[in-house]
C-alpha positions in Angstrom: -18.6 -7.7 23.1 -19.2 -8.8 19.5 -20.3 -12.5 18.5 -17.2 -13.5 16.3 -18.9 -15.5 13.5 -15.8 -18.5 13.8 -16.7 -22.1 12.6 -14.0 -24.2 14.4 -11.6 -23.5 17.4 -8.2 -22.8 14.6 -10.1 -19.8 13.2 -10.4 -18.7 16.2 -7.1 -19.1 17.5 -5.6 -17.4 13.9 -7.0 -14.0 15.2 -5.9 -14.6 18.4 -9.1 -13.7 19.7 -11.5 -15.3 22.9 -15.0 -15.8 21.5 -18.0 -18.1 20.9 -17.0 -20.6 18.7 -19.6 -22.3 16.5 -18.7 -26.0 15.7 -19.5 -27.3 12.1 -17.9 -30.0 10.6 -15.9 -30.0 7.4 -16.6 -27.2 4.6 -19.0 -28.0 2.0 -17.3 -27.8 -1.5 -20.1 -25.1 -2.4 -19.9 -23.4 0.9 -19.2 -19.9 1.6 -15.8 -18.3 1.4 -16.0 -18.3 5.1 -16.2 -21.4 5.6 -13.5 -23.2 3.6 -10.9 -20.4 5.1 -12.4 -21.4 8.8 -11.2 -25.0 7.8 -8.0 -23.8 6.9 -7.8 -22.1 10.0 -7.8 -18.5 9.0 -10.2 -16.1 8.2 -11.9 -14.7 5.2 -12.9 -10.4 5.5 -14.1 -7.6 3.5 -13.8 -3.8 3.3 -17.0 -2.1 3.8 -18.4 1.2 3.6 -21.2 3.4 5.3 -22.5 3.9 1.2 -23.1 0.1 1.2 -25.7 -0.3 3.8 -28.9 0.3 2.3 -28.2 -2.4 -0.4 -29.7 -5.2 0.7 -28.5 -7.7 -1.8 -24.8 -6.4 -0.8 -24.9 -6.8 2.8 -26.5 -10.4 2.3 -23.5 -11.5 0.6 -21.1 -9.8 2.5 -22.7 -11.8 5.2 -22.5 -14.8 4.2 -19.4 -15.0 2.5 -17.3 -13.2 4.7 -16.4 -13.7 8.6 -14.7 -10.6 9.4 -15.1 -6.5 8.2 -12.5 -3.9 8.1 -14.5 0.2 7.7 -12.7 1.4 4.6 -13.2 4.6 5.6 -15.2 5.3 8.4 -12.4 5.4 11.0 -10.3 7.1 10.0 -8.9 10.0 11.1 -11.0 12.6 9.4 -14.2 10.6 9.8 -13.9 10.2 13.8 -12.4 13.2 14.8 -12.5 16.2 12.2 -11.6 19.1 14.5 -9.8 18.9 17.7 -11.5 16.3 20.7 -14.8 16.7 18.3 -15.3 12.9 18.2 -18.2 11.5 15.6 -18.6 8.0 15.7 -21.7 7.7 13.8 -20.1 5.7 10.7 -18.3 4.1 12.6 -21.3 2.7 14.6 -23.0 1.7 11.5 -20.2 -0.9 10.6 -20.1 -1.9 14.2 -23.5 -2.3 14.6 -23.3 -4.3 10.9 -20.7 -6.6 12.1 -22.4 -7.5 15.9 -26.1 -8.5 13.6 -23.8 -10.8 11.4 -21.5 -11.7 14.4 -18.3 -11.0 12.5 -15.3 -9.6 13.7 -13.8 -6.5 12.8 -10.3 -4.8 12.4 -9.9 -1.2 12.9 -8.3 0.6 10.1 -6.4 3.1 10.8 -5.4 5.0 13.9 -2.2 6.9 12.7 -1.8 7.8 9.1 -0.3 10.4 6.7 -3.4 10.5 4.6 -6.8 11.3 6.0 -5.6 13.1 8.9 -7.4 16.8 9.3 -5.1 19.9 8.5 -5.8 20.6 11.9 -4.0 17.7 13.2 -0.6 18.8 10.8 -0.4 22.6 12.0 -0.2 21.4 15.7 3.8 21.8 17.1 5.7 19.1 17.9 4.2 18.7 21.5 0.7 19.6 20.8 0.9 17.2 17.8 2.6 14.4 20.3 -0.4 14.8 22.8 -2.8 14.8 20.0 -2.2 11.5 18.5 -2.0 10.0 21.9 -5.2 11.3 22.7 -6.8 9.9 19.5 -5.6 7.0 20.1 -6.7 6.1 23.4 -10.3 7.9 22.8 -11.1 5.9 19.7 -9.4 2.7 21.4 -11.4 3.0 24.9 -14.0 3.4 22.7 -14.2 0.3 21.0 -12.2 -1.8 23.3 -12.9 -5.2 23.5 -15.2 -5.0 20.2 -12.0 -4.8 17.5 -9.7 -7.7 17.4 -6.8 -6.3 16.0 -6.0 -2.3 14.9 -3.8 -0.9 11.7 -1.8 1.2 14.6 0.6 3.0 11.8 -0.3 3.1 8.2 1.6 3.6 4.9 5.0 4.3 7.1 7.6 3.7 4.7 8.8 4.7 1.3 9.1 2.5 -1.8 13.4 2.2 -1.4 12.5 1.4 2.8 13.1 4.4 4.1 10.7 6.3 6.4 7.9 8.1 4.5 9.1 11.8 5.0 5.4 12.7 6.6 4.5 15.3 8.8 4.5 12.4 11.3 8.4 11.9 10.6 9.1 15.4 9.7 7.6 17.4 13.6 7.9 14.2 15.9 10.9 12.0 14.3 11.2 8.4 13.9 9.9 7.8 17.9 6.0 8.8 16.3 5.8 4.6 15.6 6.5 3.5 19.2 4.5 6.5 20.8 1.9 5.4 18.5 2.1 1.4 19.7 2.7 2.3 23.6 -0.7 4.5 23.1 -2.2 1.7 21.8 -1.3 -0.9 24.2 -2.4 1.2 27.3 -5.6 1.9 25.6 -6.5 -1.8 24.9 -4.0 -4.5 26.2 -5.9 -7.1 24.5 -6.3 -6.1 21.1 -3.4 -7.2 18.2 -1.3 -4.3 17.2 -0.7 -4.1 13.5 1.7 -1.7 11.2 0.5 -1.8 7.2 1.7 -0.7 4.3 1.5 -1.4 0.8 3.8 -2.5 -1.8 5.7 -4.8 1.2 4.1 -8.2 0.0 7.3 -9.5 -1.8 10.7 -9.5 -0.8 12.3 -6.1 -2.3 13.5 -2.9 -1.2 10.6 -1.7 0.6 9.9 -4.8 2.7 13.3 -5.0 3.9 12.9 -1.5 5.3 9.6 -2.8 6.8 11.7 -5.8 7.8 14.1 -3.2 10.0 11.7 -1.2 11.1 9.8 -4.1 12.6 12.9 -5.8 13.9 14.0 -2.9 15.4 10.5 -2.1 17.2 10.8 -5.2 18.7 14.4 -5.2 20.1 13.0 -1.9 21.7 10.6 -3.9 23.2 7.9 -1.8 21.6 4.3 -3.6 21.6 3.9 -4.6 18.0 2.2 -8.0 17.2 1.5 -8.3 13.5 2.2 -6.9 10.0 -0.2 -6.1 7.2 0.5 -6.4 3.8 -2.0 -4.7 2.1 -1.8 -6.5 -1.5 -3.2 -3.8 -4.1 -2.1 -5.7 -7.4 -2.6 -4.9 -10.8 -2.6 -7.8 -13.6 -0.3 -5.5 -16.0 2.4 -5.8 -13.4 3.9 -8.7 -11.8 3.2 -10.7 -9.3 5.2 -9.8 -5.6 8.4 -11.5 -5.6 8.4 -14.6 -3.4 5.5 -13.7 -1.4 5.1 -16.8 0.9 8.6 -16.1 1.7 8.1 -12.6 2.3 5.4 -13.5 4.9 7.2 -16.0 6.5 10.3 -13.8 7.4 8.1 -11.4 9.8 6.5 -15.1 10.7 9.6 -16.2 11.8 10.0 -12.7 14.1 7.3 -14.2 16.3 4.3 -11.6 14.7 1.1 -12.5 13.3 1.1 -11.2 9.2 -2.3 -10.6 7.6 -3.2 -9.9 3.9 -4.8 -6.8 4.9 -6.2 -5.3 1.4 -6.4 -7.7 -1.2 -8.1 -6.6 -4.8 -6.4 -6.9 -8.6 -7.1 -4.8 -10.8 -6.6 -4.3 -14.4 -6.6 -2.0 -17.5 -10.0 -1.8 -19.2 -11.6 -3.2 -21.4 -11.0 -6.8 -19.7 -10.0 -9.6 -22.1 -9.7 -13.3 -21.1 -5.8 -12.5 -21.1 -6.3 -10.3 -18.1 -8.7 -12.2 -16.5 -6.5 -15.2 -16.5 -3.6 -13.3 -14.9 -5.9 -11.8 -12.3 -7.3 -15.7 -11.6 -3.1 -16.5 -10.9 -2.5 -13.6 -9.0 -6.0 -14.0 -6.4 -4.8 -17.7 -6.4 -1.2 -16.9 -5.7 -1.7 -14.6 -2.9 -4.5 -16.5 -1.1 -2.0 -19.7 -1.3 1.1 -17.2 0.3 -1.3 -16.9 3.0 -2.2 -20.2 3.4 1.9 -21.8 3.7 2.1 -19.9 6.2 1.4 -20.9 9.8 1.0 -17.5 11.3 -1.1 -15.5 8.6 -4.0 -15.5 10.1 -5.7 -14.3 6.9 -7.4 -12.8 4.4 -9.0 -9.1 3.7 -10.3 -8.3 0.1 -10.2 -4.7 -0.3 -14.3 -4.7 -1.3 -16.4 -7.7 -2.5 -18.1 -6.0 -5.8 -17.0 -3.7 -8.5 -20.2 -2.0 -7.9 -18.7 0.4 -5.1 -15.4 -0.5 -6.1 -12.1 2.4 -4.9 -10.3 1.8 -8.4 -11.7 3.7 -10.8 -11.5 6.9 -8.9 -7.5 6.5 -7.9 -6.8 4.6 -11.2 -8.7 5.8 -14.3 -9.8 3.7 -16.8 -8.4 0.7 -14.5 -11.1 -1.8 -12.5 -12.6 -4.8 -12.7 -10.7 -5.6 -9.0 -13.3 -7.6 -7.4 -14.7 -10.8 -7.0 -18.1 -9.7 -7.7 -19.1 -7.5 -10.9 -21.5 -4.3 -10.9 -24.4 -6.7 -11.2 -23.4 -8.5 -8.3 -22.5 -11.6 -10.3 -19.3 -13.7 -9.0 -16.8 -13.8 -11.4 -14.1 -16.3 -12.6 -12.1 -14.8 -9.6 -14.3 -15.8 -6.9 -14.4 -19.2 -7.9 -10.8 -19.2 -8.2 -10.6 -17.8 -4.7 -12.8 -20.4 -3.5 -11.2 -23.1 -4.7 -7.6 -22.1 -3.6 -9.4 -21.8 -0.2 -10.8 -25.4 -0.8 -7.7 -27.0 -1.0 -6.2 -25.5 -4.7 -2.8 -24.9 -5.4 -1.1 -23.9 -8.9 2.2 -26.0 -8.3 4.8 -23.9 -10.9 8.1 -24.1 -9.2 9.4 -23.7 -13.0 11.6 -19.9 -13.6 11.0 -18.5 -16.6 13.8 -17.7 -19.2 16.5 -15.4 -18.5 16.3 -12.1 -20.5 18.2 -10.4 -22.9 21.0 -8.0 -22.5 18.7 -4.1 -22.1 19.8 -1.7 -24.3 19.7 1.8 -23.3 18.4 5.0 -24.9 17.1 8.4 -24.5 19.4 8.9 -21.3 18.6 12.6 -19.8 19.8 13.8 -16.5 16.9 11.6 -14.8 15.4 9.2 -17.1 16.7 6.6 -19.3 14.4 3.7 -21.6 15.6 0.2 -21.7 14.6 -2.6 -23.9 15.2 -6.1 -23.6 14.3 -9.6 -25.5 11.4 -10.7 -23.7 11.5 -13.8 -21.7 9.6 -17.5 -22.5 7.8 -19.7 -19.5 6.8 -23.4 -19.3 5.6 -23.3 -15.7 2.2 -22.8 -16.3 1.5 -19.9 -14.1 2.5 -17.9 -17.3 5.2 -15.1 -17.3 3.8 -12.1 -15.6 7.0 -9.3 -16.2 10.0 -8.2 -14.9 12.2 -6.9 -12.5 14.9 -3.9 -13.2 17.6 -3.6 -10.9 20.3 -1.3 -10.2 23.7 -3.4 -9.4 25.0 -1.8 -6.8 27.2 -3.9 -4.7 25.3 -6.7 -1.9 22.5 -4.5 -2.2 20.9 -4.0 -5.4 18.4 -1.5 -5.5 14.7 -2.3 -8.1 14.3 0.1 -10.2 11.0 -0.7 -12.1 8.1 -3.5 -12.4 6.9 -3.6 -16.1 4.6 -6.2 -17.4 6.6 -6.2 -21.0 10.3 -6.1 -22.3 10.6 -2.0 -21.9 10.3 0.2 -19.7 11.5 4.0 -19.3 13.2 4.9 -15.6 12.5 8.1 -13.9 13.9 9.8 -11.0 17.2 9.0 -11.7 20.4 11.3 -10.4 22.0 13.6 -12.8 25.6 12.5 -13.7 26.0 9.3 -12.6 26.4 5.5 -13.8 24.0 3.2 -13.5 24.5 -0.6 -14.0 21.6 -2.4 -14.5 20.4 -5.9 -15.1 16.5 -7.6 -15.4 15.1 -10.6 -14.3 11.8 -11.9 -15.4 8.6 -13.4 -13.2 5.9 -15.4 -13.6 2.5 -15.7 -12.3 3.5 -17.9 -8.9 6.4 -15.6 -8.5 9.4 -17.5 -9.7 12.2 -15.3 -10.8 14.4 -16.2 -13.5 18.5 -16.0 -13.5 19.5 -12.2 -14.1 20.2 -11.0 -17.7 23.6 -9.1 -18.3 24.3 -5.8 -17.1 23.9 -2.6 -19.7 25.7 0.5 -18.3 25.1 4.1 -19.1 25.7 7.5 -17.3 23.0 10.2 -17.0 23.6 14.0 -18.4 24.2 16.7 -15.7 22.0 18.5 -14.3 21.2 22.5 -14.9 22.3 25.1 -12.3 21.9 28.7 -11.6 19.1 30.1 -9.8 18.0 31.1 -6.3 15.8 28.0 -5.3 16.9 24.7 -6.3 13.8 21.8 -6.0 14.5 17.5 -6.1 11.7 15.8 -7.2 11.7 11.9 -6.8 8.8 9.8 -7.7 8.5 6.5 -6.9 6.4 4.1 -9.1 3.5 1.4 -7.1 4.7 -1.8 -7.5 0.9 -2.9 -8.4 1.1 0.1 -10.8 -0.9 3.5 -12.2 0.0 5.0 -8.6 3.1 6.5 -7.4 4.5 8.6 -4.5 6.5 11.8 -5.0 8.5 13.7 -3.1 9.9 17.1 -3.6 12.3 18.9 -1.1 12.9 22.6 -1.7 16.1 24.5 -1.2 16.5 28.3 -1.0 20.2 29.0 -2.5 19.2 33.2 -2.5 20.6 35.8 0.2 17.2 36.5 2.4 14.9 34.2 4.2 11.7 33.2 2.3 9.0 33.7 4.7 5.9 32.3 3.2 5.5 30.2 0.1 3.7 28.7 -2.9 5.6 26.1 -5.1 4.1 25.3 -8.7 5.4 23.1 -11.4 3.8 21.6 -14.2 3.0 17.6 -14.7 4.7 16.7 -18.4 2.5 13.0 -19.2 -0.6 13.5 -18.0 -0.5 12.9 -14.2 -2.9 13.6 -11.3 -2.3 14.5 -8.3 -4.2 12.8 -5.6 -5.3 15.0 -2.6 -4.7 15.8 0.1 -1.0 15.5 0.0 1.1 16.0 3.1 3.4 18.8 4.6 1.6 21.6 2.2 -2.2 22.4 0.5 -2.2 20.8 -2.7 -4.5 21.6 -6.1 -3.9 21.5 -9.7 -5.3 22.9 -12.6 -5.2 21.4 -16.0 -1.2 20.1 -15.6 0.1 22.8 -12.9 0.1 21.4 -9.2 0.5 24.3 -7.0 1.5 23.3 -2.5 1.4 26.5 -0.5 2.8 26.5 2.6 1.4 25.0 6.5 2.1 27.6 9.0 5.0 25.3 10.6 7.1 25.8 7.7 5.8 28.6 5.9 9.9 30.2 6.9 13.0 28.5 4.5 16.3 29.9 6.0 19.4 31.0 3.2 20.6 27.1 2.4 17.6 25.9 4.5 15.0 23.1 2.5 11.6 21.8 3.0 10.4 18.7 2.0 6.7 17.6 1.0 5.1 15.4 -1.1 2.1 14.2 -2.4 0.2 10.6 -4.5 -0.8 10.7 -7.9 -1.9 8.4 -11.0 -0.3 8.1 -14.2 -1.2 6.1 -17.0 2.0 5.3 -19.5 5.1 6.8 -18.3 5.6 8.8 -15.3 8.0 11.5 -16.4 9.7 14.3 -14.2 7.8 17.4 -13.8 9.2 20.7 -14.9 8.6 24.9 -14.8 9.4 24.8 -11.4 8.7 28.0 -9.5 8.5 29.6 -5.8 6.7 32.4 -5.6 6.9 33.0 -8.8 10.6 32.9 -9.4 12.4 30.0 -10.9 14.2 27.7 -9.8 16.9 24.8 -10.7 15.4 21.6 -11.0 
């Protein structure tokens, strides 16, 4: 059993946890990160990697600043168990082992994801795939059991509009994969806290009202589920999560613990003191979210220094995320960190100004650019962008996030009318009264051919990411039996492997998925759906040159 490193009994209680529980008295004002969340009664964690344990100077401040460790990648699926019941838990073992000498605790992250998971693992039939998943869980659980307080059980379940992530998860074992995944769990360590995650759920929009009824309804099934992470990947050219307090208190208020699971904010480079201010608001603002509510139990920063920071890879020309530079160095954003943690708060409860009426141009069959007059705020958190929205009856759907007064909408459906109206946002994540609604109708679509492919791409809210999905229909006279599906990117995206439900490359623009063996067969009129993440930088437009097996086919 690992020494929890927990200075006073509401710490300890927040991670719902029994341990030894050090008693110090109130948090110096210079003291570590630890120790002014401890007196707020939560905790204070980082992300670490196997790659980061011979630097000494690293591991000492990840010691003392932080109380708690998630392995950013060493337990996950492909790390622990690459081919079938062929366990390695040799990285693993090195964070472990990291954590126990520092006595922090540590979350295990992630159990059952889309991403990550070996090709072996997607090829498996329904049943095989069913028993394989339970196995891994209870194997790595047993494991570890007692050691890790609380496990990311599902990751990354959900689209961006709330519905379920069309996975190979969904697609071979249907929504029941979540539960199965959760009973597992439980059976294989009753005490540890249960956790789903996902990004892009830390305001209230679209995609956390789906995690909202996916939750809800876990529970009402009486499914063992006892917190939410909300991962928190921002980016300072887009806004700040709408109402994110509020957010967290709504699964709060379900009886579940909520956790900020992957906090970093990054920005476009070269950094200016514009950026960095916005990136001081938005560390402030979601630390404070954390901290109004009872039941967050706290705070994970995806990675303490830019030195080994994940941006740059997934988001060229992006970084400066971290609270620490390359050199090691703390920057303006730790101190604002530590000071929200010591008691700060920003106090704007002031809406910026509505916008102007957006004016609509360029409409194709799936894309349309609006423009806008930009908005003014006297708040003080400084206006940090806006929201696009799609009127459509109680439920209006958000469209886009941009940090200015335009943006360009893509993945729109051919031949139809779209209403749309924006609102703007500032940095503590006020919203202001809606502008007027612009109206426009897009083209229709081209037809003919004997495949017909829908491609929908959905932009991150935090931004320079998105998620696509691309179902294929064969509209010939035979069965295709086997298949390879290319199209080309049209701005400059990347895809980001490994992609789910097909093998993904690209060369240059083309991005080529070639069937698994489960669906290599599409019936006359039958589809298959797969999909993939990539970066974009600018706009995000539709692919095109569509082709299967060569041929083809209506976009």
């Amino acid at each position: 059993m690992l020494l929890r490193k927990v200075l006073t009994a509401a710490s300890c209680l927040a991670i719902g946890v029994l341990s030894t529980v050090v008693t110090a008295g109130p948090a110096q004002a210079s003291g570590p990160l630890q120790s002014h969340a401890a007196a707020r009664g939560k905790f204070v964690g980082t992300a670490v990697d196997t790659n980061e344990l011979n630097d000494a100077p690293y591991l000492a401040a990840v010691d003392s600043e932080f109380g708690q460790l998630t392995p950013a990648n060493a337990m996950k699926w492909d790390a622990i168990e690459p081919s079938q019941n062929s366990f390695s838990f040799g990285r693993a073992d090195q964070i472990m082992a990291l954590a126990q000498n520092n006595g922090q605790s540590v979350r295990g992250h992630t159990l059952v994801w889309h991403s990550q998971t070996p090709g072996w693992v997607q090829n498996l039939d329904a049943t095989a795939m069913r028993a394989a998943m339970r196995n891994h869980i209870s194997t790595v659980m047993d494991k570890y059991e007692g050691d890790i307080y609380a496990w990311d059980v599902v990751n990354e379940p959900l689209n961006e509009d709330g519905s379920l992530r069309n996975s190979f998860w969904l697609q071979r074992l249907g929504e029941s994969y979540i539960a199965d995944a959760f009973r597992a769990a439980r059976a294989a360590d009753p005490t540890a806290k249960l956790y789903i995650n996902d990004y892009n759920t830390d305001g209230l929009g679209a995609k956390s009202d789906g995690m909202y009824r996916l939750v809800s309804g876990l529970l009402e099934d009486g499914v063992p589920i006892d917190g939410v992470g909300f991962q928190g990947h921002l980016a300072v050219q887009y806004g700040f999560p709408n109402q994110m307090q509020q957010n967290l208190q709504r699964f709060a208020d379900l009886g579940l613990d909520v956790a900020i699971t992957e906090l970093d904010v990054r920005m476009q480079l070269p950094s200016d003191s514009s950026k960095i201010a916005t990136q001081n608001t938005y560390y402030r603002n979601a630390v404070n979210a954390c901290l109004g509510v009872t039941r967050c139990v706290g705070v994970t920063f995806w990675g303490y220094s830019d030195k080994y920071s994940w941006i740059p890879s997934a988001f060229p020309g992006e970084g400066s995320a971290h609270l620490a530079d390359e050199n090691m160095q703390r920057k303006q954003a730790y101190t604002t960190v530590h000071d929200t943690l010591a008691g700060g708060s920003s106090g704007d409860t002031t809406p910026p100004t509505a916008p102007g009426t957006p004016g609509a141009s360029g409409v194709t069959a799936t894309t349309a650019s609006l423009t806008w007059s930009a908005s003014t705020d006297t708040g003080g958190s400084g206006l940090a962008g806006y929201n696009v929205y799609r009127e459509q009856g109680t439920t209006d759907s958000l469209l886009a996030q941009p940090s200015g007064n335009s943006t360009t909408l893509t993945g729109l459906t051919p031949g139809t009318q779209y209403q749309v109206y924006v609102r703007a946002r500032d940095g503590a994540g006020n919203l202001s009264t809606p502008s007027a609604t612009a109206t426009f109708t897009t083209e229709q679509g081209s037809g003919g051919g004997a495949c017909r492919v829908a491609y929908s791409a959905t932009d991150w809210g935090g931004g320079g990411g998105f998620t696509a999905g691309v179902t294929v229909t064969n509209t010939g006279t035979a069965a295709v039996n086997g298949w390879t599906l290319s199209f080309a990117f049209t701005g400059g995206q990347r895809l980001t492997p490994p992609g789910w439900s097909a093998t993904w490359s690209q060369s240059g623009a083309v991005v080529t998925a070639t069937n698994l063996t489960w669906n290599a067969s599409i019936p006359v009129n039958g589809s298959v759906s797969v999909g993939f993440n990539g970066t974009y930088s600018g706009s995000n437009p539709a692919p095109g040159n569509f082709t299967l097996n060569g041929s083809a086919c209506t976009a």
